[in-house]
DOBA-338062 format. One line per field, with one value per atom (N, C-alpha, C): x, y, z; chain; atom name. Coordinates in steps of 0.05 Angstrom, whole numbers, plus 5000, padded with zeros to 4 digits. Each point is the difference from the previous one (the first is absolute). Layout:
BEGIN
px <- [X  ...]
py <- [Y  ...]
pz <- [Z  ...]
chain <- [A  ...]
name <- [CA  ...]
end
This chain:
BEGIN
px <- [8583  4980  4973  4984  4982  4979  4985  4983  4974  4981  4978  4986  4970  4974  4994  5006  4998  5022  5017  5022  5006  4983  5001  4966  4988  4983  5009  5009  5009  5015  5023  5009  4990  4978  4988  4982  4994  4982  5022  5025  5006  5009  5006  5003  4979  4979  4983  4986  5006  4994  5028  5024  5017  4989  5003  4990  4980  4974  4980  5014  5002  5013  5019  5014  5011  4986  4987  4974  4989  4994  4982  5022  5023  5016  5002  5003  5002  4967  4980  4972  5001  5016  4997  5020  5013  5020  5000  4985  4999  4971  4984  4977  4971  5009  4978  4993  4983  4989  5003  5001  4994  5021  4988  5014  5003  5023  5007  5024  5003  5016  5030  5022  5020  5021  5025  5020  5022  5011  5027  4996  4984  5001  4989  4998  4994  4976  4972  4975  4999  4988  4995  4995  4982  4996  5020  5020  5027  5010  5006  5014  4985  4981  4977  5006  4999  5001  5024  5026  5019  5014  4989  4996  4984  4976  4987  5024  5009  5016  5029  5011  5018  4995  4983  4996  4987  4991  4989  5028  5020  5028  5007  4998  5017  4989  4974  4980  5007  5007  5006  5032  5019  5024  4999  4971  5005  4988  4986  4986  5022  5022  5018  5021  5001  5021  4984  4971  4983  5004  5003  4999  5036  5012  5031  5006  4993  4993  4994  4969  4992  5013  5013  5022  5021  5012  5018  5000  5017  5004  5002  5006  5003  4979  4985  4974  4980  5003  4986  5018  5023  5021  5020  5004  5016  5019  5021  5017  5002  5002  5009  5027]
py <- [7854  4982  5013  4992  5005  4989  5030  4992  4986  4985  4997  5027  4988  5024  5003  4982  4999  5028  4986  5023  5028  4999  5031  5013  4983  5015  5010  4984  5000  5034  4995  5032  5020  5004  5011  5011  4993  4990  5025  4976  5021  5027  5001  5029  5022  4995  5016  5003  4979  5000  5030  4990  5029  5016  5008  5028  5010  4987  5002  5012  4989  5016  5012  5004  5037  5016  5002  5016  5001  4995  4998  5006  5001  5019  5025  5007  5022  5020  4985  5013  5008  4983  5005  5027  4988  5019  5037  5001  5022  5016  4985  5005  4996  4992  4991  5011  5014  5018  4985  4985  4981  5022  5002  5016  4978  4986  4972  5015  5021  5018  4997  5016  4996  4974  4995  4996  5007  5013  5007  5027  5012  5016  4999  4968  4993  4987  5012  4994  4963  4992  4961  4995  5006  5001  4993  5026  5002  4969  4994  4981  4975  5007  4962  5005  5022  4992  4994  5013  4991  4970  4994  4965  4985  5009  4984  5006  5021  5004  4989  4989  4980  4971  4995  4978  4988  5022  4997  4983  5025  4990  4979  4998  4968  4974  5003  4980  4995  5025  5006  4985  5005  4987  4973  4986  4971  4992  5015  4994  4993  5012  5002  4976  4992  4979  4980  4990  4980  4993  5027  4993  4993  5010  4983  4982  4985  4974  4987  5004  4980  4997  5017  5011  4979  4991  4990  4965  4998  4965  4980  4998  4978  5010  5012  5006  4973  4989  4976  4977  5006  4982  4989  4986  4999  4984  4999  4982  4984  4978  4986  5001]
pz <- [2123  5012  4999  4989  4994  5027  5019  5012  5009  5011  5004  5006  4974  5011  5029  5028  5020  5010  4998  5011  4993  4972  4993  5008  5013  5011  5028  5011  5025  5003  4978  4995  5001  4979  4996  5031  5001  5034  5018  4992  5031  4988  4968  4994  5012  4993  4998  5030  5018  5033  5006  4986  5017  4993  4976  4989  5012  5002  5024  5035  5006  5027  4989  4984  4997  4994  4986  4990  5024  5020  5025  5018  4997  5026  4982  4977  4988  5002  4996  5012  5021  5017  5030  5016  4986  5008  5000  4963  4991  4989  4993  5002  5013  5021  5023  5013  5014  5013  5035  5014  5018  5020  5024  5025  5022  5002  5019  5019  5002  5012  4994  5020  4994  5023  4990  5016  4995  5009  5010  4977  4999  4976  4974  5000  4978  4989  4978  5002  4999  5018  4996  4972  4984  4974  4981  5003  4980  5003  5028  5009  4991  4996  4998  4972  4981  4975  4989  5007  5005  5002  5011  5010  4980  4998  4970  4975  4998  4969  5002  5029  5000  5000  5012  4992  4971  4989  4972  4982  5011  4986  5014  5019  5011  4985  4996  4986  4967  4990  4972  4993  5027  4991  5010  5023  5001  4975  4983  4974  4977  5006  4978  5005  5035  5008  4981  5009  4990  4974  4983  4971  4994  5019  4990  5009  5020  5008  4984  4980  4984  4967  5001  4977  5006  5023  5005  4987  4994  4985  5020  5021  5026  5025  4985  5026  4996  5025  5012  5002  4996  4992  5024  5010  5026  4999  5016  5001  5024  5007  5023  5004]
chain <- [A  A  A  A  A  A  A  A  A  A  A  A  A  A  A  A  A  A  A  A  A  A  A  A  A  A  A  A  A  A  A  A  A  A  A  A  A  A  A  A  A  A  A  A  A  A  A  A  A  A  A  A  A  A  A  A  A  A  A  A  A  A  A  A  A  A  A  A  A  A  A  A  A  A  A  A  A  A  A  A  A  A  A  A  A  A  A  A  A  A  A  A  A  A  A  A  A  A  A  A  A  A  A  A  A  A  A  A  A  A  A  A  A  A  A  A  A  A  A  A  A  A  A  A  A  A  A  A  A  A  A  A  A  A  A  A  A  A  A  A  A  A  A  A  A  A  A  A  A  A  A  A  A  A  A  A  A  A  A  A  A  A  A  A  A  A  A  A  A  A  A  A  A  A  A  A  A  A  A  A  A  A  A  A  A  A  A  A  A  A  A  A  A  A  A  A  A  A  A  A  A  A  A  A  A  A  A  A  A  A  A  A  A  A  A  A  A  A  A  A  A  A  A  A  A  A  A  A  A  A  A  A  A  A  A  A  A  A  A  A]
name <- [N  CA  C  N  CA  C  N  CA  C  N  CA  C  N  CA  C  N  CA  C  N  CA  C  N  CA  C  N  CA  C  N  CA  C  N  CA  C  N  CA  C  N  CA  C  N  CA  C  N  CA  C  N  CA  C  N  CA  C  N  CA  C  N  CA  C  N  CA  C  N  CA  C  N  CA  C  N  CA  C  N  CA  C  N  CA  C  N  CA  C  N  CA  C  N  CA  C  N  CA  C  N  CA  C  N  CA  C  N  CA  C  N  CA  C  N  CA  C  N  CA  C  N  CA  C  N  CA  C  N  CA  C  N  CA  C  N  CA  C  N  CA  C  N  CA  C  N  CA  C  N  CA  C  N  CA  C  N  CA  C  N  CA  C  N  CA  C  N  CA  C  N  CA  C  N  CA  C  N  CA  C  N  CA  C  N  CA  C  N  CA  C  N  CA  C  N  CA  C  N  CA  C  N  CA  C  N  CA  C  N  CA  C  N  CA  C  N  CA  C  N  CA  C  N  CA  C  N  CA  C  N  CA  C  N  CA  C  N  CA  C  N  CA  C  N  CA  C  N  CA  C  N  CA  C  N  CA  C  N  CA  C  N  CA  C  N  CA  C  N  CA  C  N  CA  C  N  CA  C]
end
């Protein structure tokens, strides 16, 4: 099945939106200079970037649901 230019921008889109917040919990995480102190031991920083570079991936695999969704042959298709 051959896609719409719409929907492979869309992809594209959200590809490059995850990769973006991983790249930005991975800055954050590891080369950031920023002193937001600690908790429990642990610098806030690590933890915020941490969080950006999971959700980078959470984004990256709803990226990947999206594109097998539209892959799918009975998407939009319903039954009564």
């Amino acid at each position: 099945m051959k896609l719409p230019i719409a929907v492979l921008i869309n992809i594209s889109f959200r590809v490059v939106v995850a990769l973006a917040y991983s790249g930005l919990g991975a800055y954050v995480a590891v080369w950031s200079d920023f002193q937001l102190g600690d908790f429990a031991g642990v610098p806030i920083v690590k933890m915020l970037g941490v969080l950006f570079f999971v959700y980078g991936i959470f984004r990256l695999w709803r990226a990947y649901l999206y594109f097998s969704e539209m892959n799918d042959q009975n998407y939009g298709h319903y039954e009564d």
